[in-house]
C-alpha positions as CSV (number, residue, x, y, z in Angstrom):
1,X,-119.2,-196.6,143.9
2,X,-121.2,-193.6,142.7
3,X,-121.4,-190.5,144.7
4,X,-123.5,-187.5,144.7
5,X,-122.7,-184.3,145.1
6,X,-125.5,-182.6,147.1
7,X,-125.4,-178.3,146.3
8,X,-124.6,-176.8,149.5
9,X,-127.5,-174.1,150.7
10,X,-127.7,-170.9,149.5
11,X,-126.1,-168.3,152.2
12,X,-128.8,-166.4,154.0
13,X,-128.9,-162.9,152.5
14,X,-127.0,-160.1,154.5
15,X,-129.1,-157.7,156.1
16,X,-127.6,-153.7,155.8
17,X,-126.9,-152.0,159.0
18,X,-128.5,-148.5,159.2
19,X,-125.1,-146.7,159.5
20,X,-125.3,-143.6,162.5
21,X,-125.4,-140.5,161.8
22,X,-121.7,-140.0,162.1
23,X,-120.6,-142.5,159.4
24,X,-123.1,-140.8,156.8
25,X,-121.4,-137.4,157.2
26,X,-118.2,-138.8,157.2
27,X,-119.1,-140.4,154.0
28,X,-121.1,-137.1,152.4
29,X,-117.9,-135.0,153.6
30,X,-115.6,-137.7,151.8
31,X,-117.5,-137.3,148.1
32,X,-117.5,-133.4,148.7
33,X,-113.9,-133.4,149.2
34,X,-113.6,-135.5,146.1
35,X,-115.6,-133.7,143.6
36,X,-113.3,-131.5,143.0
37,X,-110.5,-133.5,142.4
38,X,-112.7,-135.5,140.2
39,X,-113.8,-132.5,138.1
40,X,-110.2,-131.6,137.5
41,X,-109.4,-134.9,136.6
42,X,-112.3,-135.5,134.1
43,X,-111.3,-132.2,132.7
44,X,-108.3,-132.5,131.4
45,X,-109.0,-136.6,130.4
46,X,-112.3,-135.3,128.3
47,X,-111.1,-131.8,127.1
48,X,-107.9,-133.1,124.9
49,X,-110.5,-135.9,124.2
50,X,-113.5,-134.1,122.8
51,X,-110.5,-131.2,121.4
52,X,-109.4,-134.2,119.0
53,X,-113.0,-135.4,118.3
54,X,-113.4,-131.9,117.2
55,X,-110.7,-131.3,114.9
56,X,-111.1,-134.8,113.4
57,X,-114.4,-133.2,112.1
58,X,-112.8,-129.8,110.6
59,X,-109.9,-129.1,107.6
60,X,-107.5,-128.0,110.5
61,X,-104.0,-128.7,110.2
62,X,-102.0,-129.2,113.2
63,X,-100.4,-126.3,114.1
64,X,-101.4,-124.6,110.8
65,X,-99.6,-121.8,109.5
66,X,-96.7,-121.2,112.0
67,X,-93.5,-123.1,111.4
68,X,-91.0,-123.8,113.4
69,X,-88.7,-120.8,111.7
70,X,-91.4,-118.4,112.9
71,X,-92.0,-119.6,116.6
72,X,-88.3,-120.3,117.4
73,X,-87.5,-116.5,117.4
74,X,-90.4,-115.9,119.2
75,X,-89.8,-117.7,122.3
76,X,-86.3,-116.6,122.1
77,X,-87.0,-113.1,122.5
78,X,-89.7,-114.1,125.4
79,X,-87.1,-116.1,127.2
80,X,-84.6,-112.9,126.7
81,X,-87.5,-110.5,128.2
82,X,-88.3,-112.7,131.1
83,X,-84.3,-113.1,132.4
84,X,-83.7,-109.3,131.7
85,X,-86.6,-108.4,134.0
86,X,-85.3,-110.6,136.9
């Protein structure tokens, strides 16, 4: 017995509804609310990002002429300004 395997018919193609007026403000309100958070977001992904790119390019060191003997006392002092002021 041989059977055939007949392709079932192509689905008819979906016709858009015309969304109202309502849904396409609620939509154009949606992205505006969103933009921001988005900027943010692509900020601090693509500023560390092209930061790096940048530096891979240059003779800069990382963290290039401060040691940690020099900073330590630094912040230690800060810290000992900021409690005395409170």
């Amino acid at each position: 017995m041989s059977t055939v395997a007949t392709p079932a018919p192509a689905p008819a193609p979906r016709r858009r509804r015309r969304r109202s007026g309502l849904q396409r403000r609620q939509t154009r309100i949606g992205w505006l609310l969103l933009i921001p958070s988005l900027a943010v977001v692509a900020f601090v992904a693509l500023f560390p990002l092209g930061r790096t790119i940048y530096q891979s390019f240059t003779n800069q060191e990382f963290l290039a002429g401060s040691s940690a003997s020099q900073v330590l006392p630094q912040i230690k002092s800060r810290l000992e300004q900021i409690l005395k002021s409170k």
